[in-house]
C-alpha positions as CSV (number, residue, x, y, z in Angstrom):
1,X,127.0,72.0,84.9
2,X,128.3,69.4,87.0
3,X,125.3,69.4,89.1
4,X,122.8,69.0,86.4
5,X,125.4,66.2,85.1
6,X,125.3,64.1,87.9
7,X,121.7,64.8,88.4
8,X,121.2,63.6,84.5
9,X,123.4,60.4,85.5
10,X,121.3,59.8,89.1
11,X,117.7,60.3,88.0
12,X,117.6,60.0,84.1
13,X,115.8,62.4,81.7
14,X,112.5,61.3,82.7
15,X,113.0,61.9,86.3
16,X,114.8,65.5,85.4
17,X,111.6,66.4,83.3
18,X,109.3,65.0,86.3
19,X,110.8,67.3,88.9
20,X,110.7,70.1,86.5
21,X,106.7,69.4,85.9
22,X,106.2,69.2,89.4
23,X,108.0,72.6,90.3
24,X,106.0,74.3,87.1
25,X,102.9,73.1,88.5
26,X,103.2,74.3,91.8
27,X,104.1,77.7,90.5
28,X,101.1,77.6,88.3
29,X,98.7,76.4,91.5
30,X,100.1,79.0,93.3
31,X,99.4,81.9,90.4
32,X,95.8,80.5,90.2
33,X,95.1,80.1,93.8
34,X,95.9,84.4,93.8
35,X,94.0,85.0,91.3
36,X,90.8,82.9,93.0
37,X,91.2,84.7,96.0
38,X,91.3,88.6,93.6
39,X,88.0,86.5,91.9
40,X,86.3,86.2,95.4
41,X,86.6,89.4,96.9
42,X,85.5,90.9,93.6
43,X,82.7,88.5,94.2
44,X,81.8,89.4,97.8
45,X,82.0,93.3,97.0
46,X,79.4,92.8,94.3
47,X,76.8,90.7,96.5
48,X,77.6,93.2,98.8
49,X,76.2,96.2,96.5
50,X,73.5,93.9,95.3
51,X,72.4,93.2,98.7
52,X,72.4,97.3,99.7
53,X,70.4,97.6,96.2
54,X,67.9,94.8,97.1
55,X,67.5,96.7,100.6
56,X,66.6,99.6,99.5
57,X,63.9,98.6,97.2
58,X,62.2,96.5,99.6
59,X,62.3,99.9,101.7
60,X,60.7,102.1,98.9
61,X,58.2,99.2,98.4
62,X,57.3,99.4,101.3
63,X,56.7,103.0,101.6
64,X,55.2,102.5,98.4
65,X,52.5,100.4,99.8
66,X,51.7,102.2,102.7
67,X,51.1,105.4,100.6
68,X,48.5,103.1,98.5
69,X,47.0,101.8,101.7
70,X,46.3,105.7,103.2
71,X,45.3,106.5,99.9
72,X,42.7,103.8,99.1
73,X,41.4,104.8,102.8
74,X,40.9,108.5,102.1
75,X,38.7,107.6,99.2
């Protein structure tokens, strides 16, 4: 109590509630910059999928359009 006293006396109310923003911002930069990073690889493991998906239609596409080619050919 004597602490937060002298602190009171030192700084003034202004400068207690300044320190105390500071410290709750951090905290809340720090939560945020977590959740970012959960955000991101969620990201990346979704282009990841999409990208798989996209390579395997071009695949069947492309199998696709050499059946139409052979066929066209045999007629």
């Amino acid at each position: 109590m004597d602490a937060i006293l002298e602190a009171l006396a030192s700084y003034g109310i202004a400068g207690i509630f300044l320190a105390v923003l500071v410290y709750y911002l951090n905290k809340l930069t720090d939560i945020h910059r977590d959740e970012r990073k959960e955000w991101q690889e969620a990201n990346n493991s979704h282009v990841d999928k999409f990208s798989e998906v996209i390579a395997e239609n071009t695949k069947a596409l492309t199998e696709m359009r050499s059946e139409l080619k052979e066929n066209r050919c045999k007629m």
